[in-house]
N, C-alpha and C positions, 0 to 999 in steps of 0.2 A: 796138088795135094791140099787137103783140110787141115784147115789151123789144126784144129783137135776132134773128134769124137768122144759125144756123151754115150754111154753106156746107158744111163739110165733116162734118158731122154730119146737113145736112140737116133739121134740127131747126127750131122757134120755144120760145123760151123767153116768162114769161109775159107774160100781160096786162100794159099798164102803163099808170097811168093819165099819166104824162110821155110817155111812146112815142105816145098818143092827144092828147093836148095839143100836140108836136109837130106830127103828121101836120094839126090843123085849122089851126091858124095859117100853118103852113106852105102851103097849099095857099091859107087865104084873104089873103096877105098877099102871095106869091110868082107864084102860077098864075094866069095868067090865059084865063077863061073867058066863052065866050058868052050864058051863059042871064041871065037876068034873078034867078035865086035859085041857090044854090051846090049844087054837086056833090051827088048824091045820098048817096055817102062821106061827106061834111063832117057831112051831117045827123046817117046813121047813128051816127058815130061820136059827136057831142055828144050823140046820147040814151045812150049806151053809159056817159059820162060820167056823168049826171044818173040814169039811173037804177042804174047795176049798180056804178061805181064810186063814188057819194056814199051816205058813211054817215051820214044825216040825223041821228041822235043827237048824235053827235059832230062835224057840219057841218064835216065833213074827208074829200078824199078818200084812199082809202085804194089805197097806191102800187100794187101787184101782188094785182090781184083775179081773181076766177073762184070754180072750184069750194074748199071747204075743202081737201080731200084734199090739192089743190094747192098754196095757199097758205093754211095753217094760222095764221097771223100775221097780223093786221089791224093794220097797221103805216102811219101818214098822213106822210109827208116833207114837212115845211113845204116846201122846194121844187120836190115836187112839185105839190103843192096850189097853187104859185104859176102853173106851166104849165094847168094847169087852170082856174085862176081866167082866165090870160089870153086861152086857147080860148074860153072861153064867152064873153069880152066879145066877142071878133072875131064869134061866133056870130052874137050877139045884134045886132047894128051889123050883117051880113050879111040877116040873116033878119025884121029887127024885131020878134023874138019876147022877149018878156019875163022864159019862162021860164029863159032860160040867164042873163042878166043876175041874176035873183031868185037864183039858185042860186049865181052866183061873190059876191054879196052875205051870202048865208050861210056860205060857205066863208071868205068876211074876215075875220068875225064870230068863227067855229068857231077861227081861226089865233090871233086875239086872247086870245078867253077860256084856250085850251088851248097854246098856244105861247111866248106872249111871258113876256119875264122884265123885272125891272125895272130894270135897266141900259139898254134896249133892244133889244138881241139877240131871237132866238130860239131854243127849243130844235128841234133837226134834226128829231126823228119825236115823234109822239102814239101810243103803245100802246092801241088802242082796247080791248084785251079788259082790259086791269088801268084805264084811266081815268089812265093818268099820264105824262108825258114819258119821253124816253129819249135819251140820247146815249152815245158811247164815245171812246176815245182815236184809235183807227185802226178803219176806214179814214179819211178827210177828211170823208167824206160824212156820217159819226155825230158830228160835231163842230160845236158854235155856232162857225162860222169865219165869215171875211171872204165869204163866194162867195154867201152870203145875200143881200148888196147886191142882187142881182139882182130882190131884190124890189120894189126902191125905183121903177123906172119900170111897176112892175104893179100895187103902190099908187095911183102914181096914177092909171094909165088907169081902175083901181077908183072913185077916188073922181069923176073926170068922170062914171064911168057911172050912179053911185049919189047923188052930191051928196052923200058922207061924207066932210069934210075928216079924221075922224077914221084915216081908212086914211094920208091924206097922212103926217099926224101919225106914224103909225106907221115909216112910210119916215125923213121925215126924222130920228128919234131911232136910227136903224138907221145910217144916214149916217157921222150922227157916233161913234157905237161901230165901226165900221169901220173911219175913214179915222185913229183912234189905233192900231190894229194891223196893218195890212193887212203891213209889210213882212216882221211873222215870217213870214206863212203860205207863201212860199217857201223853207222850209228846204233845205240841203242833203241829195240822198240821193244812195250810190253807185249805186241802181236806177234804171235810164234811165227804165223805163215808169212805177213810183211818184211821180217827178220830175214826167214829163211826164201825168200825171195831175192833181197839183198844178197845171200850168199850166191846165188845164183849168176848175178853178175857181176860178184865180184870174183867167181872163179873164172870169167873170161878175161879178167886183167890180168888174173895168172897164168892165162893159159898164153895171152898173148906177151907175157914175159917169155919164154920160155925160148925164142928164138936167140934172145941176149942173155938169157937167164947164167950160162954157161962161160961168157966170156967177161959182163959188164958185173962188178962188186956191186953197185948201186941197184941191179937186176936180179940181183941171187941173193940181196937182202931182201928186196923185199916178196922176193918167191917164200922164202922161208918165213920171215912174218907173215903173210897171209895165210901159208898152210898151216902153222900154230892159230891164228886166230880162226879158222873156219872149223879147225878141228875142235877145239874149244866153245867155240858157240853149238855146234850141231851137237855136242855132247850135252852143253846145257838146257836146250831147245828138244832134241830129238827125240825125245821120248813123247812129244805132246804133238809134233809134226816134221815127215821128213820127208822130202822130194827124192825122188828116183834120178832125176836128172842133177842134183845136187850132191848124190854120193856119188854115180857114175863121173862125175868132173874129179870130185877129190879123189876116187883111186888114180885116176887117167895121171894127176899132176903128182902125188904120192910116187908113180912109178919112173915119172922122167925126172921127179925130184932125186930120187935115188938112182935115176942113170947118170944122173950131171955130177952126182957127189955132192949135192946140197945140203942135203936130209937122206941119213938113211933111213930107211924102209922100215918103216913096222908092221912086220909080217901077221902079227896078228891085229892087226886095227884094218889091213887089206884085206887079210881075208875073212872079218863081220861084216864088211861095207859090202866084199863081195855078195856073201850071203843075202845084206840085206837088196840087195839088188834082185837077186833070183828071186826072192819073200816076193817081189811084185811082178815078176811075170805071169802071164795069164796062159793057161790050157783051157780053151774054150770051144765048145761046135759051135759056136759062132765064127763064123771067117774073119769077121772086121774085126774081133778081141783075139783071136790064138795066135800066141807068140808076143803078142804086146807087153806093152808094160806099162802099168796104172801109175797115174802121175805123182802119187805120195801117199804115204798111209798118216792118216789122222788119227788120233787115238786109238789106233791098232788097228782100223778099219781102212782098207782101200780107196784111195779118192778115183773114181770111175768113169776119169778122165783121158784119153787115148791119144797122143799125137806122132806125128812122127821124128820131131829132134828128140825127145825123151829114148823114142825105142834105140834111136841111134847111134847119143849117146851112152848106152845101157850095154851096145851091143860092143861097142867096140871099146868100153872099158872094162867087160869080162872076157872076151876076147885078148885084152892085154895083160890080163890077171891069170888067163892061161898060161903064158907066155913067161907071166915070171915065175910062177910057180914051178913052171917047166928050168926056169933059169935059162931061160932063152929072148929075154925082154932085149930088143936091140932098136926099137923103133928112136928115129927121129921124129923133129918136132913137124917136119914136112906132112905126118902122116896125120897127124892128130885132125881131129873132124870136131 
């Protein structure tokens, strides 16, 4: 799958191996379907995983693949490797095929030897052509921050699928190096979109609370701090710019915050974030725009951006906003995408 599609360029930009991690989870976790084995897509795209985007040496996949010419960088994103790792379990549990399981087992493996630091943390990318880590000050994403958490509930699906406590093991020292810093990682910026970028990763720290959120005090503090401060910033920011993929996270944790007993539910802050959600899906005769959804409205104007984690997320936190509406929200944190 493409990072994204421009609409107004009419373009795809590249391969990704998160944009494809996305699209399977999303479809086997979300979509549902009559056949007895999953979509013929779902398949295609986990061999597209296992064989074009894993680089068996370095048991990492490597984030935007393709031709060299194209992307001259063999550059592995611990997080993305973690959407990766988590496609293939859905794969493997879909399909009962062994090989995708084998494969997100090797990529744990690869994150371990090649990623981890001894704090616990991880470092953001693996440089596959020099064999060394790398990170930077800016953007977020080149940074061991707090939004790594997110690895913590993929660890463990890892380790039920493999019988390696050693991945749990990895989560929980991740946990804890997290929940001692998580409040700088919203700094203040005069940049609405930089801001609201930040909130973007920092609601995968909360999402990757959420497997402790319910037992650990130290984890359902800070679920509930962070869902006051994003709700708080997106209110003073949002009006100037607001990401589609950044309300779809706050309903999604809004809703398992009020299944845990955290925070109850503000039914009507759920259902404008709903609203503004649907504001950005597209009806389009164009095939590559109908059904999507545009990556944030800027000044009241659609940003004409297309990808597939946005649709995903979009789909299956109105999907869940059904659900409570309906008073039938029962989802665990298993199911979250």
């Amino acid at each position: 799958m493409a990072r994204h599609y421009s609409a107004r360029e009419h373009k795809y930009e590249a391969l990704s191996t998160a944009a494809t991690g996305f699209f399977i989870s999303g479809l086997l976790r979300c979509a549902e379907y009559p056949q007895q084995s999953p979509p013929k897509q779902v398949i295609a795209a986990g061999r597209v995983l296992v064989e074009k985007a894993f680089h068996r040496d370095a048991e990492l996949f490597i984030s935007d693949f393709g031709s060299a010419e194209n992307h001259p960088r063999k550059w592995a994103y611990f997080f993305d490797c973690l959407i990766a790792i988590r496609a293939l379990i859905d794969l493997s549990k879909a399909t009962k095929d062994s090989l995708y399981r084998e494969c997100a087992q090797k990529c744990g493996i690869g994150i371990k030897r090649n990623l981890s630091r001894m704090d616990g943390s991880f470092f953001p990318v693996h440089d596959i052509d020099r064999d060394m880590p790398y990170e930077a000050d800016e953007p977020w994403s080149l940074q061991t921050a707090v939004y790594h958490l997110k690895a913590l509930p993929i660890f463990l699906e890892l380790t039920e699928a493999t019988g390696l406590y050693e991945f749990k093991a990895m989560g929980d020292d991740l946990l804890r190096w997290t929940l001692k810093r998580h409040e700088s990682f919203l700094e203040a910026d005069p940049d609405s979109e930089r801001l609201m970028s930040r909130l973007h990763g920092y609601c995968y720290f909360l999402e990757g609370l959420l497997p402790e959120a319910g037992l650990d005090p130290d984890s359902s503090r800070a679920l509930q701090f962070g869902l006051l401060e994003i709700e708080n910033i997106s209110q003073e920011i949002g009006h100037e710019y607001h990401r589609c993929d950044v309300v779809a996270q706050l309903l999604r944790l809004r809703l398992y915050a009020d299944r845990l007993g955290i925070m109850e539910l503000d039914y009507q802050q759920a259902e404008n974030e709903a609203a503004a959600i649907q504001q950005l899906q597209v009806h389009s005769a164009d095939p590559k725009l109908d059904g999507g959804f545009a990556f944030a409205l800027k000044a009241a104007s659609p940003v004409h951006y297309y990808n597939p984690a946005t649709a995903v997320l979009a789909i299956q936190a109105l999907k869940m906003w059904e659900q409570a509406s309906a008073g039938s929200f029962r989802e665990g944190w298993e199911t979250l995408i």
